[in-house]
N, CA, C and O of each residue as an XYZ file, in Angstrom:
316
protein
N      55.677     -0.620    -74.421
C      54.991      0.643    -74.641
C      53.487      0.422    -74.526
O      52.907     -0.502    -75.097
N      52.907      1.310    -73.767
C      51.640      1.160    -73.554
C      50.652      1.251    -74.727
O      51.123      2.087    -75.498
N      49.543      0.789    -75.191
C      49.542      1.177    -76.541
C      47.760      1.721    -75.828
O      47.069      1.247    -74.927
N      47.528      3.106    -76.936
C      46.337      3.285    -76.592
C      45.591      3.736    -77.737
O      46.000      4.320    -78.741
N      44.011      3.239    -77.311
C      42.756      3.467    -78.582
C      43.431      5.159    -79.533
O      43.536      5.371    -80.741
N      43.652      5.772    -78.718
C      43.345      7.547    -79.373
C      45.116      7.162    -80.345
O      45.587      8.204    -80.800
N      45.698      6.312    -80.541
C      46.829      6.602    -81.035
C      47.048      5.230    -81.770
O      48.178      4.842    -82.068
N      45.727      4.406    -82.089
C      45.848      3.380    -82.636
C      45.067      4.617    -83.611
O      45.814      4.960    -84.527
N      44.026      5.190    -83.609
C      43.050      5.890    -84.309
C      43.755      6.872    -85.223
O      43.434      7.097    -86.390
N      44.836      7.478    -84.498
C      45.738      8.428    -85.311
C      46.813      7.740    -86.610
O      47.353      8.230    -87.602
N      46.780      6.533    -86.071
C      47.844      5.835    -86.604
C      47.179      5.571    -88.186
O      47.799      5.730    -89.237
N      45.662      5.097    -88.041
C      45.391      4.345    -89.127
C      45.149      5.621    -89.777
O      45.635      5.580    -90.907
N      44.615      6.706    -89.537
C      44.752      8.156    -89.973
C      45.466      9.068    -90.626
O      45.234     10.004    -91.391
N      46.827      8.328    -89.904
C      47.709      8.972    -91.051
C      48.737      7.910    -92.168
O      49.669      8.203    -92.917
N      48.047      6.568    -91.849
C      48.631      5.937    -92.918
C      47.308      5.854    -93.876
O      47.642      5.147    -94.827
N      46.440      6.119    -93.978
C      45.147      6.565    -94.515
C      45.012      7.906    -95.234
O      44.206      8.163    -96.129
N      46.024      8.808    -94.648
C      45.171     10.196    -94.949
C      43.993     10.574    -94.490
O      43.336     11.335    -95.201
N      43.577     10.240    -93.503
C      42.070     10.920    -93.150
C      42.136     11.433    -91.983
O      42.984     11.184    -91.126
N      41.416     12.023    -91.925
C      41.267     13.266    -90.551
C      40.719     12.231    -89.246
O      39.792     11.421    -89.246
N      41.395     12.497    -88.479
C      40.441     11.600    -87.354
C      39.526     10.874    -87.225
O      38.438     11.024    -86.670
N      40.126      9.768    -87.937
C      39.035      8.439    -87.666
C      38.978      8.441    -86.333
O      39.680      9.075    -85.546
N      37.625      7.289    -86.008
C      36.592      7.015    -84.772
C      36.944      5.797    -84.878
O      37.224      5.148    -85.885
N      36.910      5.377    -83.310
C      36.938      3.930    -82.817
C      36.115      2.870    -83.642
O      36.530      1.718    -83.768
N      35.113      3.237    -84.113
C      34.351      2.222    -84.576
C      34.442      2.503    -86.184
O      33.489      2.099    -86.850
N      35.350      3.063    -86.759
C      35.348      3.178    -87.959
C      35.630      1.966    -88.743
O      36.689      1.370    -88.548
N      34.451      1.383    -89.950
C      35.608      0.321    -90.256
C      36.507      1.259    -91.523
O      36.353      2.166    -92.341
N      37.815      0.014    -90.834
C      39.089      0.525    -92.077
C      38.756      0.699    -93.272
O      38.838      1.826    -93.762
N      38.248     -0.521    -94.099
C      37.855     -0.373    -95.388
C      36.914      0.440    -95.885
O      37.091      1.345    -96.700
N      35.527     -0.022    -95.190
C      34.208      0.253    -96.070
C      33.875      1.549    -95.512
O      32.994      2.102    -96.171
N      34.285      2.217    -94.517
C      34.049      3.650    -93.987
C      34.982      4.567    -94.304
O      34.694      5.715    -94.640
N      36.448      4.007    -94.195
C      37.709      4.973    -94.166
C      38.331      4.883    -95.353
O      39.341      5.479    -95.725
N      37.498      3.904    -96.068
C      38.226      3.916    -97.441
C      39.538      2.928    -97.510
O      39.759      2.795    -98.713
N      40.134      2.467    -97.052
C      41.407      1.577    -96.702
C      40.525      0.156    -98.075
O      39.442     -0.295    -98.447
N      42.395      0.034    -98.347
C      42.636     -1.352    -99.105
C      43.476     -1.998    -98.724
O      44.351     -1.421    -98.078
N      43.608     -3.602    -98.965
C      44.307     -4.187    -98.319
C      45.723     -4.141    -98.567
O      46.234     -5.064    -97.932
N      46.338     -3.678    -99.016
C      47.655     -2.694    -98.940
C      47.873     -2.076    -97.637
O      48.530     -2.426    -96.656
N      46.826     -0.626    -98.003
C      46.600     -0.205    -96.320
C      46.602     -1.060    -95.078
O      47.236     -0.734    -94.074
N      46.017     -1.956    -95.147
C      45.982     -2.641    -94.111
C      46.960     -3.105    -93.484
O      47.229     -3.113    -92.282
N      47.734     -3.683    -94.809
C      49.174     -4.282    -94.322
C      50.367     -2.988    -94.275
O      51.545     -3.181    -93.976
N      49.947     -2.032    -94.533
C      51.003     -0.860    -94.327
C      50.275     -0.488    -92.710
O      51.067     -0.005    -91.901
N      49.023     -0.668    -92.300
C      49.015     -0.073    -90.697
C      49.308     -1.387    -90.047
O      49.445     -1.480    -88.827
N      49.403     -2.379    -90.847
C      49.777     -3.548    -89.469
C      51.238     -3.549    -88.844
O      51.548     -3.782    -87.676
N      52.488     -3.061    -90.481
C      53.698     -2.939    -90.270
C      53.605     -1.717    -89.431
O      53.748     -2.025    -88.247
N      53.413     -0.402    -89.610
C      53.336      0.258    -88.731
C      53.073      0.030    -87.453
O      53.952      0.485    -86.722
N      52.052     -0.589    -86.803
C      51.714     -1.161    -85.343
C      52.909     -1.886    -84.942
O      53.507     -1.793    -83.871
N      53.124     -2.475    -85.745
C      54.180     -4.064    -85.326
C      55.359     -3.241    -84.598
O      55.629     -3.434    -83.412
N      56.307     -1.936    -85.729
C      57.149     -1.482    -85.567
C      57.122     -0.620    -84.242
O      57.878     -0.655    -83.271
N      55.923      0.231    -84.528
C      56.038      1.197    -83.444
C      55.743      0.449    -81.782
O      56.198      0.971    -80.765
N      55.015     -0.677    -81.766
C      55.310     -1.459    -80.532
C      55.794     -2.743    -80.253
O      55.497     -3.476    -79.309
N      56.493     -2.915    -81.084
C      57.185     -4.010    -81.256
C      56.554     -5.418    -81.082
O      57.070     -6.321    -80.424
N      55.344     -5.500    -81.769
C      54.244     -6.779    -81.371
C      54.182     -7.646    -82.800
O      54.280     -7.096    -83.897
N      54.008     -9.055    -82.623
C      53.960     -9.400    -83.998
C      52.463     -9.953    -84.236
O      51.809    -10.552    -83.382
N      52.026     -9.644    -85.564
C      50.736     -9.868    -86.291
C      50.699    -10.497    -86.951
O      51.597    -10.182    -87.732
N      50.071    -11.613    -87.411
C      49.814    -12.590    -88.954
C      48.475    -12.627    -89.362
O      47.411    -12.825    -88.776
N      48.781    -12.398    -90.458
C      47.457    -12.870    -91.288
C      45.942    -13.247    -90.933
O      44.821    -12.799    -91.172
N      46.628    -14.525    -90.096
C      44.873    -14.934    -89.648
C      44.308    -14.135    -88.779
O      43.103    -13.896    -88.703
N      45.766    -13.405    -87.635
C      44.729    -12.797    -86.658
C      43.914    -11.334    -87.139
O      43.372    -10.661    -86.263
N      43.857    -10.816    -88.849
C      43.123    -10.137    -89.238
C      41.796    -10.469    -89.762
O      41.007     -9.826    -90.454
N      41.748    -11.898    -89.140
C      40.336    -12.171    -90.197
C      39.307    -11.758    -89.357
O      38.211    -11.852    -89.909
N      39.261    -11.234    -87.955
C      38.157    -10.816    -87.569
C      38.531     -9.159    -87.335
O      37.760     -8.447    -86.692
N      39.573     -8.718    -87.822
C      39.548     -6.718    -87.629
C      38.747     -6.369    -88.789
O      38.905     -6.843    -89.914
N      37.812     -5.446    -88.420
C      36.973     -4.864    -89.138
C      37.029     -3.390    -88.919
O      37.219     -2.566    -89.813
N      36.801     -3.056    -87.314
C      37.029     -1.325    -87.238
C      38.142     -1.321    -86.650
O      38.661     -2.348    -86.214
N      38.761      0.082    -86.542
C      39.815      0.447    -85.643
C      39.887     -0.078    -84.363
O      40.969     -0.588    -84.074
N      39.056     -0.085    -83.559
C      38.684     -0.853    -82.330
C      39.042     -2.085    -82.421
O      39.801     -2.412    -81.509
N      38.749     -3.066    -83.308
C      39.148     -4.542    -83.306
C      40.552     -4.548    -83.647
O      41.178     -5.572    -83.374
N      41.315     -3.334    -84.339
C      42.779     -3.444    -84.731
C      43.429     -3.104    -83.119
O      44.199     -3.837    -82.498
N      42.785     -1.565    -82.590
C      43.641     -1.842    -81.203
C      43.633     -3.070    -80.247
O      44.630     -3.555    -79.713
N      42.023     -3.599    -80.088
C      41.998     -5.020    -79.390
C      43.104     -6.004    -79.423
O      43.726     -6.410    -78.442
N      43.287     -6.354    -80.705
C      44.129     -7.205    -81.235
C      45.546     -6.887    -80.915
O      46.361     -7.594    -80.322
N      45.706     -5.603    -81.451
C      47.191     -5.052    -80.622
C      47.210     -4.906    -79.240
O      48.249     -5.072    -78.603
N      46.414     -4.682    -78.849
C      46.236     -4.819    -76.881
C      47.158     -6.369    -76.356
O      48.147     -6.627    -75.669
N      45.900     -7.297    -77.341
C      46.240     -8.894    -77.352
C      47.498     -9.366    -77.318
O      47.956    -10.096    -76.439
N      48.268     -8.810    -78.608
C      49.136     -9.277    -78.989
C      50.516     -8.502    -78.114
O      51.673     -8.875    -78.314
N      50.195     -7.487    -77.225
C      51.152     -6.947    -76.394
C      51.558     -7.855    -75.291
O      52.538     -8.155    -74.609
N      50.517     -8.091    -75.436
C      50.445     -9.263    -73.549
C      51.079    -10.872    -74.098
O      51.353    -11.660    -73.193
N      51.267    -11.266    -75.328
C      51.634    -12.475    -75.828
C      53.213    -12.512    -75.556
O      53.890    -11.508    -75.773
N      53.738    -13.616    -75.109
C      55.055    -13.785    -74.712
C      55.529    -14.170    -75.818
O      54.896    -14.921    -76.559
N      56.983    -13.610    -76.159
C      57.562    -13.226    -77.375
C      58.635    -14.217    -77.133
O      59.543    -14.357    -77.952
């Protein structure tokens, strides 16, 4: 599944509750997100495109943008 910015943005949005976050939003310190959240939009990503995520590769997501990057990344990784 193709994965794209406008539906990585919706995603963290509605596991957030917030109205249309922006690409450059960060999760936490802008959108309000805790690390709960975080790990409830990572399971979400994982599921809805079937990609797998760990731990470390969150130590550099900061905005939405670095979460789709990473999911971009992790699409193209041979499973």
């Amino acid at each position: 599944m193709l994965i794209e910015l406008d539906d990585v943005c919706r995603t963290v949005g509605l596991v957030l509750g917030r109205h249309d976050p922006k690409p450059d939003d960060r999760i936490q310190a802008d959108l309000g997100g805790e690390s709960i959240d975080v790990l409830n939009i990572i399971v979400t990503l994982q599921q809805k495109y079937g990609i797998s995520l760990d731990e470390a590769d969150l130590v550099n997501v900061s905005t939405v943008r670095d979460l789709y990057h990473l999911a971009l990344k992790r699409s193209d990784a041979p499973t």
